[in-house]
N, CA, C and O of each residue as an XYZ file, in Angstrom:
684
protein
N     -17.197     -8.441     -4.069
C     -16.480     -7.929     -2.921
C     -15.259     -8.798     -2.668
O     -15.288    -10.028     -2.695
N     -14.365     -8.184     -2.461
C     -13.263     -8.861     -1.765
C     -12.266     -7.798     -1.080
O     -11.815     -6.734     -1.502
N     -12.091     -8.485      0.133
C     -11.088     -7.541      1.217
C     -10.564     -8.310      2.095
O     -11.249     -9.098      2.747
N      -8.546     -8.119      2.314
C      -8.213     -8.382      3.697
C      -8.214     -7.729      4.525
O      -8.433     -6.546      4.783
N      -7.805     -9.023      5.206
C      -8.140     -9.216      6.607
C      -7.098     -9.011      7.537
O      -6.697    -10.174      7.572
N      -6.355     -8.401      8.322
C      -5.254     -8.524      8.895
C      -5.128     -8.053     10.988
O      -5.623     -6.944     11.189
N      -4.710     -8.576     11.994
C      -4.376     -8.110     12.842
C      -3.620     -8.632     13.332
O      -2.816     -9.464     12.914
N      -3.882     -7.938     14.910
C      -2.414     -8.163     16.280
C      -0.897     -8.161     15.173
O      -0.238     -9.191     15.028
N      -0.559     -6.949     14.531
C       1.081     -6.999     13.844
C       1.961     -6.735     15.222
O       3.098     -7.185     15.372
N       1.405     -6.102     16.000
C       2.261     -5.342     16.939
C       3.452     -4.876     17.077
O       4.232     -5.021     18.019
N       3.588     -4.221     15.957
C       4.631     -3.052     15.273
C       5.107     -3.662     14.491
O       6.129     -3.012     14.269
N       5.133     -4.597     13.778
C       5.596     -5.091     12.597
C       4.978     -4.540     11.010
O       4.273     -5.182     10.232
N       5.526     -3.108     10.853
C       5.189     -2.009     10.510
C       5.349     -3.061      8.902
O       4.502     -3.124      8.012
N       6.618     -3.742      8.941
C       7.356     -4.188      7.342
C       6.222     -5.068      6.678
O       5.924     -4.947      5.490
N       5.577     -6.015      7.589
C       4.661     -6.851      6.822
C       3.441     -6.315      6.268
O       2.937     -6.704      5.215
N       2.954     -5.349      7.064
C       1.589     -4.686      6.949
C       2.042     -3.668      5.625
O       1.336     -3.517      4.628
N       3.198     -3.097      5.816
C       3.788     -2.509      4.797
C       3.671     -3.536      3.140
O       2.987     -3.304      2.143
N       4.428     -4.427      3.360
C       3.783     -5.312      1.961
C       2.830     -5.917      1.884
O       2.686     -6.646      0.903
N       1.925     -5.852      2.785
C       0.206     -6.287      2.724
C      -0.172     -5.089      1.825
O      -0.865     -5.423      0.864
N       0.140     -3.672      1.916
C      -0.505     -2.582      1.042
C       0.082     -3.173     -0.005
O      -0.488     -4.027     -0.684
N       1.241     -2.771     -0.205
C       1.959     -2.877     -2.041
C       0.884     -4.107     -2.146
O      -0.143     -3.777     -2.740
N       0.911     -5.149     -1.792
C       0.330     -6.029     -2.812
C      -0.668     -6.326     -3.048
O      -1.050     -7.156     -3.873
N      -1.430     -5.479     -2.127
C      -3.270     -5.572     -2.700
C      -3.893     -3.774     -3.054
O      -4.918     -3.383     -3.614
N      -2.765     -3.047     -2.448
C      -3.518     -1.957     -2.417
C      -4.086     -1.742     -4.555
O      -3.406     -1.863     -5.574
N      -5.315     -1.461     -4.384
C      -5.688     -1.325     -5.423
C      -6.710     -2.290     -6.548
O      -7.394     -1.994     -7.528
N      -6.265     -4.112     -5.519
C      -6.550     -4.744     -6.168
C      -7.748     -5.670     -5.376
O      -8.256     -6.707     -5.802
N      -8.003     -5.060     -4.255
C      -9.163     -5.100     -2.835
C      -9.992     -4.526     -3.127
O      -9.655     -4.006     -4.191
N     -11.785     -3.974     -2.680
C     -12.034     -3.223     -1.847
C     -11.539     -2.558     -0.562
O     -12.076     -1.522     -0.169
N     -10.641     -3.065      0.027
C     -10.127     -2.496      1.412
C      -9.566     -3.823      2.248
O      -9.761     -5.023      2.441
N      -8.672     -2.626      2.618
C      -7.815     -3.581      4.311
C      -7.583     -3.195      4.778
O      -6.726     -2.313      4.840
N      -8.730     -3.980      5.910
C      -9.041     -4.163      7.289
C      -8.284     -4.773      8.143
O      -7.903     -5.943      8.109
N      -7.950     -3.510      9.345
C      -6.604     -4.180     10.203
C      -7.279     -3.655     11.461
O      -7.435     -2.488     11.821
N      -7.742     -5.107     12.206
C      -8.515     -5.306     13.053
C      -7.999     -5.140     14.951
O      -8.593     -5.513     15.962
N      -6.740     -4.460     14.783
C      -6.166     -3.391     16.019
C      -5.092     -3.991     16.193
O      -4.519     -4.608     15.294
N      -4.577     -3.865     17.661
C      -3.220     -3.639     17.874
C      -2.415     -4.349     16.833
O      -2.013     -5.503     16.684
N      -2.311     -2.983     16.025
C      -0.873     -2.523     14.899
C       0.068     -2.140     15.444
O       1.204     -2.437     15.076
N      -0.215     -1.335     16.525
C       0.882     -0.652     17.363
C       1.539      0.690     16.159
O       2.592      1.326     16.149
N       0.688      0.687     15.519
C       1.160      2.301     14.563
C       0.811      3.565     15.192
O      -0.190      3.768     15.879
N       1.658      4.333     14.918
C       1.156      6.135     15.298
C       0.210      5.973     14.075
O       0.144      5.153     13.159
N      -0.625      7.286     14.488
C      -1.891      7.442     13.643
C      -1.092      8.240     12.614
O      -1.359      7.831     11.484
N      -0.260      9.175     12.615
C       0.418      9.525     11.655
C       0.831      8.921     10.886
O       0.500      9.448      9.823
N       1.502      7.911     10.674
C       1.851      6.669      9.926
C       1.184      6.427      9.003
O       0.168      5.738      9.088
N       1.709      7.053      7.698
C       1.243      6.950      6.127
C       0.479      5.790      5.878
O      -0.729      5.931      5.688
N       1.143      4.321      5.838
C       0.361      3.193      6.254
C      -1.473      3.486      6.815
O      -2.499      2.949      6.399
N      -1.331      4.263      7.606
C      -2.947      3.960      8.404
C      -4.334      4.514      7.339
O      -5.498      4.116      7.281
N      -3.578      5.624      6.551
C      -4.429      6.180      5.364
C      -4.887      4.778      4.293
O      -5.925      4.838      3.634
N      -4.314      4.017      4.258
C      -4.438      2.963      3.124
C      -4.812      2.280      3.621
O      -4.629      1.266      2.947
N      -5.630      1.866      5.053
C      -6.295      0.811      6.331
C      -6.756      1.253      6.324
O      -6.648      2.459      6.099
N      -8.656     -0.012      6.830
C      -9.767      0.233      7.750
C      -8.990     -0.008      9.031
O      -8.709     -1.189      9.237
N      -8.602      0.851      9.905
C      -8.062     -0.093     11.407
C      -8.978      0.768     12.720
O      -9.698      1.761     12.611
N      -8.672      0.062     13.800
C      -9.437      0.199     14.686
C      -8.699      0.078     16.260
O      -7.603     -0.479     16.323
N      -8.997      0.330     16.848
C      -7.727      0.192     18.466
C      -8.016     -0.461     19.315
O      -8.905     -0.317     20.155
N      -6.839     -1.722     19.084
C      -6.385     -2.606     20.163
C      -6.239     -2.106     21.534
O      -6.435     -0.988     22.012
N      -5.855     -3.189     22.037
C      -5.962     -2.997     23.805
C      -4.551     -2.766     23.916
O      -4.138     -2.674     25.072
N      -3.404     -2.608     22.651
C      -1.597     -2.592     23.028
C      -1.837     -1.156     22.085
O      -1.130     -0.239     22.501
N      -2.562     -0.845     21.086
C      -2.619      0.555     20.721
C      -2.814      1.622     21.447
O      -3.722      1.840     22.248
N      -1.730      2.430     21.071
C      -1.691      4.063     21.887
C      -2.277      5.149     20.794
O      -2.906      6.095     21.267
N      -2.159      5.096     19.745
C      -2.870      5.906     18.689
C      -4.509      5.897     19.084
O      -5.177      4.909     19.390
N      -4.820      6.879     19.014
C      -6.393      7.786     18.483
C      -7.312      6.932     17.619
O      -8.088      7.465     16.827
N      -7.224      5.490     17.777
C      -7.917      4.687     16.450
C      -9.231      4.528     17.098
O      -9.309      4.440     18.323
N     -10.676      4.471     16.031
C     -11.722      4.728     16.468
C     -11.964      3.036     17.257
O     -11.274      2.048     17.005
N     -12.807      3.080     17.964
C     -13.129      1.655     19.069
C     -13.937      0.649     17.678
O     -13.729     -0.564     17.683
N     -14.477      1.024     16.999
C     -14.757     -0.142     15.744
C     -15.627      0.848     14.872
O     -16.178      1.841     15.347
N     -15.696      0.436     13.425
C     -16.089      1.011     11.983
C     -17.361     -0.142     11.510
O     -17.457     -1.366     11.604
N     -17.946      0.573     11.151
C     -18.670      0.239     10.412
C     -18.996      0.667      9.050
O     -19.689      1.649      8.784
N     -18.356     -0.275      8.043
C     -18.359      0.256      6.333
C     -19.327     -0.907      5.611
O     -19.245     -2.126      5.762
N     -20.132     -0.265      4.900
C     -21.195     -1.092      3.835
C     -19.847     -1.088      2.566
O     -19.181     -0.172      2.082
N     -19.862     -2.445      2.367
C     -19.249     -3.126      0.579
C     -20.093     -3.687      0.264
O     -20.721     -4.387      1.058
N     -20.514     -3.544     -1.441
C     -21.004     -4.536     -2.037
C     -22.452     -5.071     -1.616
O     -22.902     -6.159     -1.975
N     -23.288     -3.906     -0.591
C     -24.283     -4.038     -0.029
C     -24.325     -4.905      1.255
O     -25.378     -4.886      1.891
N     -23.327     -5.642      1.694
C     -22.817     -5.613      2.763
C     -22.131     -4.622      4.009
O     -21.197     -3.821      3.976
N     -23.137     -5.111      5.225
C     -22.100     -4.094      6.639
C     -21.768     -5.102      7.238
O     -22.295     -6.129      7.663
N     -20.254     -4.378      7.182
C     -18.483     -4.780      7.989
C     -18.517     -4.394      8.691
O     -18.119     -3.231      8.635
N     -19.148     -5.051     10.486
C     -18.115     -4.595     11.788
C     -16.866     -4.549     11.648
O     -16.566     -5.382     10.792
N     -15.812     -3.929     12.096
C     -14.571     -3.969     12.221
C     -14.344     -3.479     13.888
O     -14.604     -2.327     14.236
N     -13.953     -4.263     14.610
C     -13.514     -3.931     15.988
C     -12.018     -5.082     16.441
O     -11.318     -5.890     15.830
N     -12.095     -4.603     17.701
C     -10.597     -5.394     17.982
C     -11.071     -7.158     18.656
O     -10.455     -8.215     18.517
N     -12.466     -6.858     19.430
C     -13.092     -7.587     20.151
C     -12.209     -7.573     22.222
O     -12.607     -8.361     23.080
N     -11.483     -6.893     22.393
C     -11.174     -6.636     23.670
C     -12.529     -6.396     24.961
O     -12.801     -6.839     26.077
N     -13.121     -5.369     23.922
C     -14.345     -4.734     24.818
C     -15.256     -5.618     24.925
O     -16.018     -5.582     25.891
N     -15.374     -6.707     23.837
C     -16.799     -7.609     23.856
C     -16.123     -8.510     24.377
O     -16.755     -9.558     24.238
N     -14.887     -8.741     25.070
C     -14.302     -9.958     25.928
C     -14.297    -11.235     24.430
O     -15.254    -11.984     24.234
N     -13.686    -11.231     24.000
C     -13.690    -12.250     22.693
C     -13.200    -13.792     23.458
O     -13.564    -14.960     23.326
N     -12.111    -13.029     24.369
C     -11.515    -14.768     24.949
C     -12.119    -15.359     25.660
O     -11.727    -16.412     26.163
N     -13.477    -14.705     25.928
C     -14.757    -15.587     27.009
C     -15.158    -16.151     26.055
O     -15.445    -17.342     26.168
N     -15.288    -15.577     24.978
C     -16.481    -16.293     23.896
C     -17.183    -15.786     23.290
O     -17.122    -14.655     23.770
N     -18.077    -15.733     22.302
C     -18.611    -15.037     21.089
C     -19.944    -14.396     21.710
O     -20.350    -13.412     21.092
N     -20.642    -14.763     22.754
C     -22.008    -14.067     22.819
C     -21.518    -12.760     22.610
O     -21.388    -12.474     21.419
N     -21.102    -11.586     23.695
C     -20.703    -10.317     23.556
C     -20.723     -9.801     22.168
O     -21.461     -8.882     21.813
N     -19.702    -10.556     21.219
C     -19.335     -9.564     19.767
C     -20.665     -9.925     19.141
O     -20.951     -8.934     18.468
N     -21.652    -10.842     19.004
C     -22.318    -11.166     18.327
C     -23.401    -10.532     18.435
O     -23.972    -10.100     17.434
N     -24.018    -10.314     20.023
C     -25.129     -9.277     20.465
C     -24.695     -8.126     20.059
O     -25.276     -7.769     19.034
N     -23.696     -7.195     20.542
C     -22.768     -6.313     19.611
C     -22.890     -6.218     17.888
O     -23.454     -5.289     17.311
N     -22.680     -6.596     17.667
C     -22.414     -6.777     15.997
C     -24.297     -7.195     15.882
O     -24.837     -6.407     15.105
N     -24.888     -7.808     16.240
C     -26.350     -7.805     15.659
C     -27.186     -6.059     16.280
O     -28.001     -5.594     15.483
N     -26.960     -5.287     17.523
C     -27.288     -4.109     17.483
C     -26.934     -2.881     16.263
O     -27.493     -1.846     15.902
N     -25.785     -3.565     15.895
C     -25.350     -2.613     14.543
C     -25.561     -3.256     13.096
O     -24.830     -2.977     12.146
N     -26.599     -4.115     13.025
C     -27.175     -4.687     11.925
C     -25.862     -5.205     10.905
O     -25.852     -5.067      9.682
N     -24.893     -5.759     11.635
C     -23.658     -6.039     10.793
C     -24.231     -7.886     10.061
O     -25.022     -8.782     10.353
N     -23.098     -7.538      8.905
C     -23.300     -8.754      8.238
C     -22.517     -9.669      8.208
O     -22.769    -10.873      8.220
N     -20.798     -8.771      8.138
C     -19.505     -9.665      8.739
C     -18.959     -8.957      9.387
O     -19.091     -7.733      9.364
N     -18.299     -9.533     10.035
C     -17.926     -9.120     11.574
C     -16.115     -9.478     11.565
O     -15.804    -10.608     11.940
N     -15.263     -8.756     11.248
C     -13.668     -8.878     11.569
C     -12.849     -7.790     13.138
O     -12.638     -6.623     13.468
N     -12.642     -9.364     13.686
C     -11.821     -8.866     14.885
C     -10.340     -9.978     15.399
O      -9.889    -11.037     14.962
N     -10.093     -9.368     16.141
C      -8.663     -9.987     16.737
C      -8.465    -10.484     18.247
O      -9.198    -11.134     18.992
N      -7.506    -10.065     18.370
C      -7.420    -10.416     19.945
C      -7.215    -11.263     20.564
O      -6.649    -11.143     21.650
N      -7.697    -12.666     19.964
C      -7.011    -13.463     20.500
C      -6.327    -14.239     19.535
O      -6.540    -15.451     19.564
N      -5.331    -13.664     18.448
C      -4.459    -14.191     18.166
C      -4.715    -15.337     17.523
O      -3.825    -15.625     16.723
N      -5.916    -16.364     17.598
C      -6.078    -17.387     16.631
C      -7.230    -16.971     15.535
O      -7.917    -15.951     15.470
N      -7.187    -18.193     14.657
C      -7.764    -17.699     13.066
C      -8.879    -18.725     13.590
O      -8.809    -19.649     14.401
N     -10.136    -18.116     12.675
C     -11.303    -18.740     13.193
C     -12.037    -18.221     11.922
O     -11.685    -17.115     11.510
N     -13.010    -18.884     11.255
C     -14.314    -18.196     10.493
C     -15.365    -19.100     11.324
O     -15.080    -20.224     11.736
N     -16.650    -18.452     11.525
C     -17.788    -19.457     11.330
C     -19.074    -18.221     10.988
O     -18.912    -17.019     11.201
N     -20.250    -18.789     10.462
C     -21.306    -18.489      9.541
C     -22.256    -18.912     10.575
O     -22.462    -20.125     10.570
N     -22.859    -18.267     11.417
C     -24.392    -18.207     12.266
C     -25.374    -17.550     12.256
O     -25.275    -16.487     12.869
N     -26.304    -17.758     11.798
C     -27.491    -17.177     11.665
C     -27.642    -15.785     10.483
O     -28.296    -14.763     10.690
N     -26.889    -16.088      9.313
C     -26.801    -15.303      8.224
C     -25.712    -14.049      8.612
O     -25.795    -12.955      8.053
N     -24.892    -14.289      9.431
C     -23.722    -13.568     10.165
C     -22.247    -14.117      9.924
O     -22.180    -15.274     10.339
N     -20.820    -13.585      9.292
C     -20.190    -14.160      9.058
C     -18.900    -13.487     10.363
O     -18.519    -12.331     10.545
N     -18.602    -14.487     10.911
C     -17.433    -13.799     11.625
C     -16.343    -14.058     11.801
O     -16.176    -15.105     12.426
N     -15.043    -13.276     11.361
C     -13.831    -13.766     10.405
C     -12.677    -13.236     11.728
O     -12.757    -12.047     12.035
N     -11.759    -14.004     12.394
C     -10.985    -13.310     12.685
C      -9.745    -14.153     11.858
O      -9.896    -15.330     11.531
N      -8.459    -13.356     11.559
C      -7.077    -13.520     10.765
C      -6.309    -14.158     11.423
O      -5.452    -14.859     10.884
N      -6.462    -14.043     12.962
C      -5.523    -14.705     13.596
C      -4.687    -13.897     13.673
O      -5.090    -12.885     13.098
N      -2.774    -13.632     14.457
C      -2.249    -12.196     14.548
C      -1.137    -13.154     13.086
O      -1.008    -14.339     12.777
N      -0.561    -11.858     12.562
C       0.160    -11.756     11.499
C       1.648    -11.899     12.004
O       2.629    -12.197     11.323
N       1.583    -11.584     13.519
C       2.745    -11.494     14.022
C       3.184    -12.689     15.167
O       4.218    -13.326     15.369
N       2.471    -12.666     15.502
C       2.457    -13.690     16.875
C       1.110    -14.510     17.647
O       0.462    -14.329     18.677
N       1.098    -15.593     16.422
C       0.438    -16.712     16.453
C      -0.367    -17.509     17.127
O       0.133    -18.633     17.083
N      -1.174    -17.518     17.619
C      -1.460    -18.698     18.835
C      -2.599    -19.705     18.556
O      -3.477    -19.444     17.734
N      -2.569    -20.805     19.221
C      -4.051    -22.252     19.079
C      -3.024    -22.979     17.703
O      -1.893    -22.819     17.246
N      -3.671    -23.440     17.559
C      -3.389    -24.886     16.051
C      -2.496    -24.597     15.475
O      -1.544    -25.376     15.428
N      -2.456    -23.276     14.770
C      -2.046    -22.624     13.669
C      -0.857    -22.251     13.836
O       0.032    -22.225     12.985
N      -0.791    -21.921     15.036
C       0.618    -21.130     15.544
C       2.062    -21.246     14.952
O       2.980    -20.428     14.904
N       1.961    -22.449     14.548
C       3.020    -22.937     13.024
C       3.056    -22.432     12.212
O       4.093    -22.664     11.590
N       2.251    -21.562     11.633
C       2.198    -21.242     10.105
C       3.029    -19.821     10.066
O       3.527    -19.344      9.046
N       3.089    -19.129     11.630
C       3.932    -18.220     11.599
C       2.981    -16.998     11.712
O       3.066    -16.578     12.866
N       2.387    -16.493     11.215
C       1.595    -15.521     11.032
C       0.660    -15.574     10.156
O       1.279    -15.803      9.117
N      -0.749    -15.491      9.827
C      -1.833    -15.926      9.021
C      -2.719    -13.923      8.937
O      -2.733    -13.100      9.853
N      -3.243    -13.787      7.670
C      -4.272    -12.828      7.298
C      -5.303    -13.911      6.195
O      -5.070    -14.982      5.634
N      -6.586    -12.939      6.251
C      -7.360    -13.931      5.598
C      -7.627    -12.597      4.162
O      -7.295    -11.421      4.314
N      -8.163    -13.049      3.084
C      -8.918    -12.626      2.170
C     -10.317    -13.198      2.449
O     -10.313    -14.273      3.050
N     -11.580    -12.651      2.107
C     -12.565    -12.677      1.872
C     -13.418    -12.226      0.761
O     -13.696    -11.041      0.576
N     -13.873    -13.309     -0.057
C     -14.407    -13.089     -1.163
C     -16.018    -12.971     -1.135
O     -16.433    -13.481     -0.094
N     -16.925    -12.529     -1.837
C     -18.135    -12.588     -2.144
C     -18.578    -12.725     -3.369
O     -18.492    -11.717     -4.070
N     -19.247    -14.137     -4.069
C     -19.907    -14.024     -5.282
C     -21.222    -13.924     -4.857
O     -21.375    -13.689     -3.658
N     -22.421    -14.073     -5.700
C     -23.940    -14.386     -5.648
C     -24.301    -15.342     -4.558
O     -25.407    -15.109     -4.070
N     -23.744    -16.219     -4.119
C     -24.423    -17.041     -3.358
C     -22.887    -17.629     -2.201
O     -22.714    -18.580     -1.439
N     -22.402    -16.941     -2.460
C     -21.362    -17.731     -1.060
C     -20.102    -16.507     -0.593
O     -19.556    -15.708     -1.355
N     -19.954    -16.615      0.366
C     -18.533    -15.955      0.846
C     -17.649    -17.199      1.160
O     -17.943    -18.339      1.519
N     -16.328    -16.511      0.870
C     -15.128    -17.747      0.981
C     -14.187    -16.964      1.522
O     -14.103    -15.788      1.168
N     -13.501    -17.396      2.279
C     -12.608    -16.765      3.511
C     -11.574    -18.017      3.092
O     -11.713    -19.236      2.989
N     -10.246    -16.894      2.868
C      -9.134    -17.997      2.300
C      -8.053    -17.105      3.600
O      -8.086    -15.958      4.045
N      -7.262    -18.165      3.843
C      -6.365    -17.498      5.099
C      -4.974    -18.147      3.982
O      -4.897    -19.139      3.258
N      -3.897    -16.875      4.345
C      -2.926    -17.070      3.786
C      -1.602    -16.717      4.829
O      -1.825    -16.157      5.902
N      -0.004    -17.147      4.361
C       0.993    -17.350      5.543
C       0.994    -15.827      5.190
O       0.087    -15.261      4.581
N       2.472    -15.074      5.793
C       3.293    -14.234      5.690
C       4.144    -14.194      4.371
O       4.578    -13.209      3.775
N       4.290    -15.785      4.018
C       4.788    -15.298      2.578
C       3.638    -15.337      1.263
O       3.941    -15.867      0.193
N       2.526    -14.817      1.458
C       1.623    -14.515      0.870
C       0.910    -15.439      0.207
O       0.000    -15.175     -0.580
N       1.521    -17.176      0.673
C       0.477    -18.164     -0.298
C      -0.415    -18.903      0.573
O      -0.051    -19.392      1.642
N      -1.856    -18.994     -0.005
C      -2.617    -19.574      0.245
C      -2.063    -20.936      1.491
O      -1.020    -21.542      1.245
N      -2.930    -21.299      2.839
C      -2.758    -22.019      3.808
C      -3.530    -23.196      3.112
O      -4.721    -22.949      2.917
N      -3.056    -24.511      2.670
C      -3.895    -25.677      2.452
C      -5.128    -25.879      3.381
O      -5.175    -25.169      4.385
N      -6.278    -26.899      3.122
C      -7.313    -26.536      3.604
C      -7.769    -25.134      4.599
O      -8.616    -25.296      5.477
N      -7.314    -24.160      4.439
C      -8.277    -22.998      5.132
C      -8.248    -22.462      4.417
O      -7.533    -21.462      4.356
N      -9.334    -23.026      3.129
C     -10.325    -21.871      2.807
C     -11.746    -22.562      2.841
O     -12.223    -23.519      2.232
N     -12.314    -21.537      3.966
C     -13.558    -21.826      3.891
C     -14.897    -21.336      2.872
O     -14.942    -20.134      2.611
N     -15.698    -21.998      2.445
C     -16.979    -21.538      1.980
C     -18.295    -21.594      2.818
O     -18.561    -22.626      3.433
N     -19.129    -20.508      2.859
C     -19.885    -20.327      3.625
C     -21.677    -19.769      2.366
O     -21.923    -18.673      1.863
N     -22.125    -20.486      2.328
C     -23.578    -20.486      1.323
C     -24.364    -19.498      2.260
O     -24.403    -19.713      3.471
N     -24.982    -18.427      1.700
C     -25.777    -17.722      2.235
C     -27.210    -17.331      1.420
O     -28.046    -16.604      1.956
């Protein structure tokens, strides 16, 4: 398995635009974890898992749930589960829907952590940055799966790998 990770563009139609060209095909899928600020019409949204932010006006479903690789992917924005209080909400959430990794947004910073055989990945926004990172300009993550580990590699806007953030997580 492997799939990005991407949110909060908030209409920065051009980057998400070369996030397709350069993986479309060479992923399982990318996941764009809400306010894109795209019309649902928007050719772009056919080639996305996406889901609707709290700045989205498009028809996007409130969160997906897709099995990869014998893995289930929550995909939500995390608005509704209050993400900026803190993780109980998405996690009780995401364990009622028997999820395995869990990608959301919302608050704009990049985060992985691995609890209780649960992986939960947010990208941080692609567009407008915030916490530690906020330097790097805009961050999306890849997520890999071999036999025994997932690795969550976060990369800039100009598509190279962020020194130390990539995490490994043993399951």
């Amino acid at each position: 398995m492997k799939i990005v990770v991407v949110s909060d563009s908030h209409g920065d139609r051009a980057i998400i635009q070369e996030l397709v060209n350069k993986y479309a095909g060479q992923v399982d899928a990318i996941f764009h974890c809400g306010d894109s600020e795209l019309p649902a019409d928007d050719p772009l949204v056919s080639q996305l898992r996406i889901v609707q932010g709290n700045m989205d006006f498009a028809e996007f479903p409130d969160h997906l749930v897709q099995e990869i690789s014998g893995k289930r992917i929550l995909l939500t924005h995390g608005h509704h589960q209050n993400v900026n209080g803190g993780m109980l909400n998405l996690e009780l959430y995401a364990r009622s829907l028997s999820a395995d990794i869990v990608l959301f947004g919302h608050t704009h910073q990049l985060g992985a952590v691995f609890d209780d055989q649960m992986l939960f990945v947010n990208p941080g926004s692609i567009a407008y940055p915030r916490g530690q990172y906020a330097g790097l300009g805009g961050t999306y993550a890849i997520i890999s799966m071999d036999q025994r580990n997932y690795t969550v590699q976060y990369y800039n806007r100009q598509f190279e790998p962020v020194a130390n953030l990539e995490l490994r997580f043993p399951f």
